[in-house]
PyMOL CGO cylinders between C-alpha atoms (Angstrom):
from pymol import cmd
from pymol.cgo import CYLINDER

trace = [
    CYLINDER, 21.59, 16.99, -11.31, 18.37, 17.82, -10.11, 0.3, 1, 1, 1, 1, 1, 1,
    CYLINDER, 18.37, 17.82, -10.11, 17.02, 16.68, -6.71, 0.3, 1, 1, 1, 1, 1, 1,
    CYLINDER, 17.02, 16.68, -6.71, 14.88, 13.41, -6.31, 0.3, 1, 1, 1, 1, 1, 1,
    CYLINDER, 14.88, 13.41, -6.31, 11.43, 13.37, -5.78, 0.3, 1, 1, 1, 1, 1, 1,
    CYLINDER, 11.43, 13.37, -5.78, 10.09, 11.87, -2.37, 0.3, 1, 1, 1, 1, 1, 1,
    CYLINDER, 10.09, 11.87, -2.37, 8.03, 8.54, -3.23, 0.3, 1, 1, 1, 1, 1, 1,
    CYLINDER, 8.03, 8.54, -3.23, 4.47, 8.84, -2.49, 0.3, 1, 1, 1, 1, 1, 1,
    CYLINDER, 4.47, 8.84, -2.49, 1.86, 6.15, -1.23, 0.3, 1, 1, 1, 1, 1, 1,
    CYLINDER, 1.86, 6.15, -1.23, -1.63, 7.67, -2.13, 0.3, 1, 1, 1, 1, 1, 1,
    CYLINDER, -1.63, 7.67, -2.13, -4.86, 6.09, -0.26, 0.3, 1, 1, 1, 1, 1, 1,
    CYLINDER, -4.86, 6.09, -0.26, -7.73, 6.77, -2.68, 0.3, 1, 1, 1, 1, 1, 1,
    CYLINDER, -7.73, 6.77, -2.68, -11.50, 7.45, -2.07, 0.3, 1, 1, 1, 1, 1, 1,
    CYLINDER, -11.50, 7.45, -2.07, -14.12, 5.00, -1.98, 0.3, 1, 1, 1, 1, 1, 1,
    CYLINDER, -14.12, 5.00, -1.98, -17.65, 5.01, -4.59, 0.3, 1, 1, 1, 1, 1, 1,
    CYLINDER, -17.65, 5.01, -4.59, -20.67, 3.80, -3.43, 0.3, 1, 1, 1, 1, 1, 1,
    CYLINDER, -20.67, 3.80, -3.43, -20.75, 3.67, 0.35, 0.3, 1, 1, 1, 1, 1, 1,
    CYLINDER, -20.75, 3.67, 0.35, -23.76, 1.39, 0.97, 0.3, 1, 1, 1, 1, 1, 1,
    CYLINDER, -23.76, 1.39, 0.97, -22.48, -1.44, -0.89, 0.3, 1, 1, 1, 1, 1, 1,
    CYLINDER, -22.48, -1.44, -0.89, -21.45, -4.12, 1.13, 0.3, 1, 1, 1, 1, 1, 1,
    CYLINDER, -21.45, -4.12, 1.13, -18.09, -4.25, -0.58, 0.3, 1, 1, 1, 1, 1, 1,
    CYLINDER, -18.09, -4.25, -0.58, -15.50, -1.06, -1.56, 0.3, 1, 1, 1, 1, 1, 1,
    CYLINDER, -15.50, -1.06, -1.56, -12.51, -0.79, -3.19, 0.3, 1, 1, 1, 1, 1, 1,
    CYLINDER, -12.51, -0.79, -3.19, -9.97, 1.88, -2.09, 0.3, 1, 1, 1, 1, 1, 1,
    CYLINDER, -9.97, 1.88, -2.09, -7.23, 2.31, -4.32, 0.3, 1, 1, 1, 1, 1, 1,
    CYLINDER, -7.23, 2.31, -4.32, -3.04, 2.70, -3.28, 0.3, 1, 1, 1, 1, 1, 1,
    CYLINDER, -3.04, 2.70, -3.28, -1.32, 4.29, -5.76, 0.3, 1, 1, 1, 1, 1, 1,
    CYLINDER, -1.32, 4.29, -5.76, 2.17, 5.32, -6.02, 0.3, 1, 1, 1, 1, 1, 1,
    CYLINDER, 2.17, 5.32, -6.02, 4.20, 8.83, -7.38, 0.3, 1, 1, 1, 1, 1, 1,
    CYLINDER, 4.20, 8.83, -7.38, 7.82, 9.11, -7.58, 0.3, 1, 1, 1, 1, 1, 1,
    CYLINDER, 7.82, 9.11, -7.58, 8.50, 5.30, -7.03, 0.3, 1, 1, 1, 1, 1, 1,
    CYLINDER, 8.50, 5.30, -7.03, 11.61, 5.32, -9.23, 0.3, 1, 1, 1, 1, 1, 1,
    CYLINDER, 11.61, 5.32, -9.23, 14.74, 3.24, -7.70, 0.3, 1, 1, 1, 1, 1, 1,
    CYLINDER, 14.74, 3.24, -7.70, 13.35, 1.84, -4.85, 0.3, 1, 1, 1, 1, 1, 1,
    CYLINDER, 13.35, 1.84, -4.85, 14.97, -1.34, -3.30, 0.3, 1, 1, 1, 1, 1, 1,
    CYLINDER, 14.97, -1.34, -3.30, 13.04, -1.51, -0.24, 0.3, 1, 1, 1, 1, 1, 1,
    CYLINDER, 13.04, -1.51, -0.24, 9.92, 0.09, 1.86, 0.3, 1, 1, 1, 1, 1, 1,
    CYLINDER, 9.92, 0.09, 1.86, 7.95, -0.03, 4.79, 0.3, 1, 1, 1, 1, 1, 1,
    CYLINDER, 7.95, -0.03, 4.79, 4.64, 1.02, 6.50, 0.3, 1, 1, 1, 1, 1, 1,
    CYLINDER, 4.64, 1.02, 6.50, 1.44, 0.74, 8.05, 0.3, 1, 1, 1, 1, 1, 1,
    CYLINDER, 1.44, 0.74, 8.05, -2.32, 1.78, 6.93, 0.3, 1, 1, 1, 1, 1, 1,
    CYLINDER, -2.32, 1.78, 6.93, -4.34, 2.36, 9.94, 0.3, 1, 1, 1, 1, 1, 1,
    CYLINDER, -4.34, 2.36, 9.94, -8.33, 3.18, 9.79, 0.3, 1, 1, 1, 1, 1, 1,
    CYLINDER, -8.33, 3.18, 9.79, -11.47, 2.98, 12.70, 0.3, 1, 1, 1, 1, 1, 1,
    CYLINDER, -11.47, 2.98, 12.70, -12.15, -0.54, 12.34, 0.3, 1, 1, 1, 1, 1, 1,
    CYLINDER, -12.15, -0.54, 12.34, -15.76, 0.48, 13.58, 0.3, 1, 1, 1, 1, 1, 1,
    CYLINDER, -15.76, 0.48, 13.58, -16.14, 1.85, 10.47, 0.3, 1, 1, 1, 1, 1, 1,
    CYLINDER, -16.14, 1.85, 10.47, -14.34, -0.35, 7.69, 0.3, 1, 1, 1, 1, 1, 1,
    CYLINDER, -14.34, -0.35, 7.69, -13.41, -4.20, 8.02, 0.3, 1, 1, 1, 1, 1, 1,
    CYLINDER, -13.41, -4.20, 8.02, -10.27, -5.40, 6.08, 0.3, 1, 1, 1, 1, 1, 1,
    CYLINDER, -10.27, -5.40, 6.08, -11.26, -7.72, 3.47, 0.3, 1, 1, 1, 1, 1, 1,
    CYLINDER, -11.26, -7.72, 3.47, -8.24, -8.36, 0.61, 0.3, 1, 1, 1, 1, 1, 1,
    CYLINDER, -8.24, -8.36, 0.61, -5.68, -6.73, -1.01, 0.3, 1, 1, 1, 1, 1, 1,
    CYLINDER, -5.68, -6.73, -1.01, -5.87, -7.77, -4.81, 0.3, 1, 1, 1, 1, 1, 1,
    CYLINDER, -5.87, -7.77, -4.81, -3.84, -5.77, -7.94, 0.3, 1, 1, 1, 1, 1, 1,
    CYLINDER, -3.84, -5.77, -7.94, -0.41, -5.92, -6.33, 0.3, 1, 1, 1, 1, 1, 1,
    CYLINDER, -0.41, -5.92, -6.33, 2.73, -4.41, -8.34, 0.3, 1, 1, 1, 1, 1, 1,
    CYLINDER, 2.73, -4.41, -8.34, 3.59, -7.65, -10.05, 0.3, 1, 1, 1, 1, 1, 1,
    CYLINDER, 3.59, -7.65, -10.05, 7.26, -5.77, -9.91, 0.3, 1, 1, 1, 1, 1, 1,
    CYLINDER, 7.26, -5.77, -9.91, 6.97, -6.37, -6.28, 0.3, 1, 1, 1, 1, 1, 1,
    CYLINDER, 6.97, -6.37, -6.28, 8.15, -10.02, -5.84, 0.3, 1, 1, 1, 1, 1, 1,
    CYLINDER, 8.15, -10.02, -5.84, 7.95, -10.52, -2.20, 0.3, 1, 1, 1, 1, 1, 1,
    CYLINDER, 7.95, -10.52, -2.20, 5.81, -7.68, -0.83, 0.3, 1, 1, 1, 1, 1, 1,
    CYLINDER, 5.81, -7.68, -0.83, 4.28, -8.90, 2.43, 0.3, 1, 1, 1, 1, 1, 1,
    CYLINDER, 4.28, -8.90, 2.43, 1.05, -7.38, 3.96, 0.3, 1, 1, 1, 1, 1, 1,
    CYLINDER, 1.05, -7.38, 3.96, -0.05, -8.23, 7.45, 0.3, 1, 1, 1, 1, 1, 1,
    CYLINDER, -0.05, -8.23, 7.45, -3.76, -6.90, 8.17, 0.3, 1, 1, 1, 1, 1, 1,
    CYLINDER, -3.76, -6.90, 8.17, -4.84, -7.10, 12.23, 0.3, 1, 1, 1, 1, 1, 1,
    CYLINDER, -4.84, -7.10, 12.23, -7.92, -5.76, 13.87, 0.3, 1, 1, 1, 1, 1, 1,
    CYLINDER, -7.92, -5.76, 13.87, -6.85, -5.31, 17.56, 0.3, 1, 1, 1, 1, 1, 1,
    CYLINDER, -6.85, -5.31, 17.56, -9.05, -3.48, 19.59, 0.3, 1, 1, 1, 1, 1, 1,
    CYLINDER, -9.05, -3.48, 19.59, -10.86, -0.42, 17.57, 0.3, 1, 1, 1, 1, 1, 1,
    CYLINDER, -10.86, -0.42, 17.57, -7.91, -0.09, 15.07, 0.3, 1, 1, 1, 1, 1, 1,
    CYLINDER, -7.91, -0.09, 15.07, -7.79, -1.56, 11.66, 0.3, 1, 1, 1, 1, 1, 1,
    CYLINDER, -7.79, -1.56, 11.66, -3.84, -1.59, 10.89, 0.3, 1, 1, 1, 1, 1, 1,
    CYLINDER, -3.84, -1.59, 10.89, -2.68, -3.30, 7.09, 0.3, 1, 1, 1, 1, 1, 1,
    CYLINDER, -2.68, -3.30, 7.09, 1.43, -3.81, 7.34, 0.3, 1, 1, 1, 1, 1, 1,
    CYLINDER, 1.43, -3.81, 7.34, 3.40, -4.06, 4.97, 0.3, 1, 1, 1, 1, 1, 1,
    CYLINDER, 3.40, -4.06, 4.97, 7.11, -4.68, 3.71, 0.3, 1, 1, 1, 1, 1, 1,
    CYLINDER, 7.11, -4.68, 3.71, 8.48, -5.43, 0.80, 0.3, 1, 1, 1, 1, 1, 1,
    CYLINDER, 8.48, -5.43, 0.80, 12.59, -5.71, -0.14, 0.3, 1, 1, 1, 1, 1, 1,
    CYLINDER, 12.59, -5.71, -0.14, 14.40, -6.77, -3.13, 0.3, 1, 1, 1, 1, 1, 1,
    CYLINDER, 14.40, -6.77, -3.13, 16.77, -9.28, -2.22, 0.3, 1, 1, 1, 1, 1, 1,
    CYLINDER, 16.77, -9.28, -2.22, 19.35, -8.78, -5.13, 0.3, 1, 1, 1, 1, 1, 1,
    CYLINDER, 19.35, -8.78, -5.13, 18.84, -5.21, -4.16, 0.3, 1, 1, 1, 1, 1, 1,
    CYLINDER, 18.84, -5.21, -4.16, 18.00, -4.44, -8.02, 0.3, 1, 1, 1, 1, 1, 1,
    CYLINDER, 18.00, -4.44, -8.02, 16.16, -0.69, -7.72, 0.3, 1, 1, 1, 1, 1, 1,
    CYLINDER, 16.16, -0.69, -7.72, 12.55, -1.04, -8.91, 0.3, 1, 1, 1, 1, 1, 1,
    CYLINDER, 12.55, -1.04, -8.91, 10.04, 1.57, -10.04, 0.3, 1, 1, 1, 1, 1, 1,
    CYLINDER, 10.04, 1.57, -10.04, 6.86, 1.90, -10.65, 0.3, 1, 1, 1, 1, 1, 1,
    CYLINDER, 6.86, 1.90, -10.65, 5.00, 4.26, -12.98, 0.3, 1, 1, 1, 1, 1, 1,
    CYLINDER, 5.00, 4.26, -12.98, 2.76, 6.75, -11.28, 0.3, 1, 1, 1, 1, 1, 1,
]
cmd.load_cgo(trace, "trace")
């Protein structure tokens, strides 16, 4: 049996810098079996203001994201568990 690959949360790059509104994609790898996950985006909120998440994994029933702007730091939370703890995945 060969050994698992380690899920992957990739933050993308963003086009066109001087329009008032970007889009930075979050893409997965290796998201095969997963019944549960965690974590935090952080960014300079001097330099970026959290606007909306849109395109979640419809797979994903559940997924909560909490975005703050405390102080200088821009943080997006989020967690997201299946509840019949049925693996999902999701293609890369």
């Amino acid at each position: 049996m060969g050994k698992a690959q380690t899920p992957r949360f990739i933050i993308g790059t963003a086009d066109n810098l001087n329009a008032a509104t970007i889009a930075i994609p979050v893409t997965v790898q290796n998201f095969n079996q997963i019944v549960a996950i965690q974590g935090t985006i952080s960014w300079d909120n001097s330099k970026l203001n959290f606007s909306s998440i849109t395109n979640a994994a419809a797979q994903l029933t559940g997924l909560q994201v909490n975005a703050s702007t405390a102080g200088g730091d821009g943080r997006l939370s989020y967690v997201w568990v299946d509840n019949n703890l049925n693996p999902q995945s999701l293609p890369n």
